[in-house]
N, CA, C and O of each residue as an XYZ file, in Angstrom:
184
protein
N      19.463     11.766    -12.509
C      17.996     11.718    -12.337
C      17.562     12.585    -11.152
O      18.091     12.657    -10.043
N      16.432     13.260    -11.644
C      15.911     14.137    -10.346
C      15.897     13.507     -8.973
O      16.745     12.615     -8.984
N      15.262     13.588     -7.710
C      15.053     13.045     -6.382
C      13.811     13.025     -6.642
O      13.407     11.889     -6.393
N      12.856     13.777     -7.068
C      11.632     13.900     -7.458
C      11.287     12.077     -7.747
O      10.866     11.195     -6.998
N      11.717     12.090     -9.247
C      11.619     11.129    -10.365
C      11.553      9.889     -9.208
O      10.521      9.219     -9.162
N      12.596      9.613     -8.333
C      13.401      8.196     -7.879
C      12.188      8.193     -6.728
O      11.652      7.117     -6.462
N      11.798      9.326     -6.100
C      11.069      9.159     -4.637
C       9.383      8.553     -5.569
O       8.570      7.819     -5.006
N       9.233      8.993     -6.781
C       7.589      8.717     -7.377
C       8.054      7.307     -7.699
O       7.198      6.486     -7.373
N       9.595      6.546     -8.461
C       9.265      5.101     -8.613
C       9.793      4.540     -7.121
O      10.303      3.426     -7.240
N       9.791      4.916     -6.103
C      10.276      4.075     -5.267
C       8.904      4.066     -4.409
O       9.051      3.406     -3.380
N       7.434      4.694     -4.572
C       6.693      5.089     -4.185
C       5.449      4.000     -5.299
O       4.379      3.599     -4.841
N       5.826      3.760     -6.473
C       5.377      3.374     -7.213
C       5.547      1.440     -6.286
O       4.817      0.606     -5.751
N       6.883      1.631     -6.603
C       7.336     -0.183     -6.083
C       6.808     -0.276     -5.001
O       6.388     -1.410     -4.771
N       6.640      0.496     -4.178
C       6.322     -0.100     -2.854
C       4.730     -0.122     -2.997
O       4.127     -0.841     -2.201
N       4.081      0.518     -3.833
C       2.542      0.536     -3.931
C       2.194     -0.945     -4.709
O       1.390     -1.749     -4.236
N       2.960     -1.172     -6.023
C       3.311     -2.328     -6.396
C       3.165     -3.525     -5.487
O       2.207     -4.296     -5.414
N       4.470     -3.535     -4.704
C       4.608     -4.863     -3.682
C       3.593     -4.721     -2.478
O       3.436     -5.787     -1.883
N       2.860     -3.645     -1.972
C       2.046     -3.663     -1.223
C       0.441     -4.527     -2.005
O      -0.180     -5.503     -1.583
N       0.214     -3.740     -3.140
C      -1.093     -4.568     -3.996
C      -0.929     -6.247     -3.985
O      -1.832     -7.052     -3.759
N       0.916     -6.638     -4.387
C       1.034     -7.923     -4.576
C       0.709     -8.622     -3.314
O       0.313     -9.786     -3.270
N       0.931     -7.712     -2.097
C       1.033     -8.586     -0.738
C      -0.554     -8.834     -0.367
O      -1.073     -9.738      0.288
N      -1.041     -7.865     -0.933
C      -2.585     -7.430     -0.514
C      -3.568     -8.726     -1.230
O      -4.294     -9.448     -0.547
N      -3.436     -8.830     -2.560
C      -3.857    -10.064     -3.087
C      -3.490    -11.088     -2.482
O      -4.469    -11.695     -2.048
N      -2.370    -11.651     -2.208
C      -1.528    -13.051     -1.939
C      -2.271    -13.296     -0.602
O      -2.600    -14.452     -0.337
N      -2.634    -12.028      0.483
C      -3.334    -12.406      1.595
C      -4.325    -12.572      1.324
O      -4.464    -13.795      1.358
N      -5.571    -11.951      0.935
C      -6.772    -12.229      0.401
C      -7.018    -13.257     -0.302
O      -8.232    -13.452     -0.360
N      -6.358    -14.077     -0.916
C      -6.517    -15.280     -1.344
C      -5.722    -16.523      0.272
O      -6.143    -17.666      0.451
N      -5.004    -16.105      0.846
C      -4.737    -16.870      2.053
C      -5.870    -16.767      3.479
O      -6.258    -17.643      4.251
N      -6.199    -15.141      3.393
C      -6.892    -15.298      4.647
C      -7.098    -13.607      4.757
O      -6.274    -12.722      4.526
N      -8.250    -13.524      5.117
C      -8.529    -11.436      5.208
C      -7.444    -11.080      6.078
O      -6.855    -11.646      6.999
N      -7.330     -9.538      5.283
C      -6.083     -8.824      6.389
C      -7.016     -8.329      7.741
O      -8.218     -8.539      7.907
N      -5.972     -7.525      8.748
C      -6.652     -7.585     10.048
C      -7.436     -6.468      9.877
O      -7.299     -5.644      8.972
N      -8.464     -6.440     10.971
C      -9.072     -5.379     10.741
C      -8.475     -4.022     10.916
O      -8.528     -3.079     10.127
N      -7.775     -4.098     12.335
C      -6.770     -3.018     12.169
C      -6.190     -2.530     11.365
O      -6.071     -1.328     11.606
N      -5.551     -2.938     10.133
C      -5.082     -2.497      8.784
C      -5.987     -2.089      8.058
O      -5.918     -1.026      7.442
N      -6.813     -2.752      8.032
C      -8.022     -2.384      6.961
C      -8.516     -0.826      7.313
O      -8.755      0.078      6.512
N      -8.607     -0.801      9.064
C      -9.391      0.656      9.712
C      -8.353      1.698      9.535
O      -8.615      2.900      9.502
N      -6.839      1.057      9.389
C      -5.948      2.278      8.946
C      -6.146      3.024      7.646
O      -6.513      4.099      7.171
N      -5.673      1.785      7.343
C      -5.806      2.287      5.723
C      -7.305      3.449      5.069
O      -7.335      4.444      4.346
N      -8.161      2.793      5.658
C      -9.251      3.562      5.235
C      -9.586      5.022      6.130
O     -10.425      5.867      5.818
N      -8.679      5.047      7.322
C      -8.754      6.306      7.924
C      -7.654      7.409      7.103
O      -7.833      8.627      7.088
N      -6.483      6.701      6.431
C      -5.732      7.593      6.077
C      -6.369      7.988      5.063
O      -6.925      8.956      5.581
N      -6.654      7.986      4.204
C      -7.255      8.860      3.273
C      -8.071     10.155      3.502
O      -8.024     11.280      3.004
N      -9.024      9.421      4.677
C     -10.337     10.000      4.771
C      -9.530     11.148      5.963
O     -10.097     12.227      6.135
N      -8.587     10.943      6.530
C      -8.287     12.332      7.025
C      -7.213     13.002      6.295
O      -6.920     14.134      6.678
N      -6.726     12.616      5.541
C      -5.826     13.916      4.742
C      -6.887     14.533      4.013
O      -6.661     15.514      3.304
């Protein structure tokens, strides 16, 4: 199998288990804001 192929599903799983973690908190308690201001800065500067 390519390196390509393995780095897009290992990129996939971790986007996966990040969504699962992301729900499971949001139903326990909001994530911090700090995460939240990351997350939404990374996009917006690449």
């Amino acid at each position: 199998m390519a390196p390509e192929a393995a780095e897009d599903r290992s990129a996939s799983d971790v986007f996966r288990d990040a969504w699962s973690a992301l729900e499971s908190c949001d139903e326990s308690s909001p994530p911090p804001q700090a995460e939240s201001s990351s997350m939404r800065t990374r996009p917006t500067r690449r």
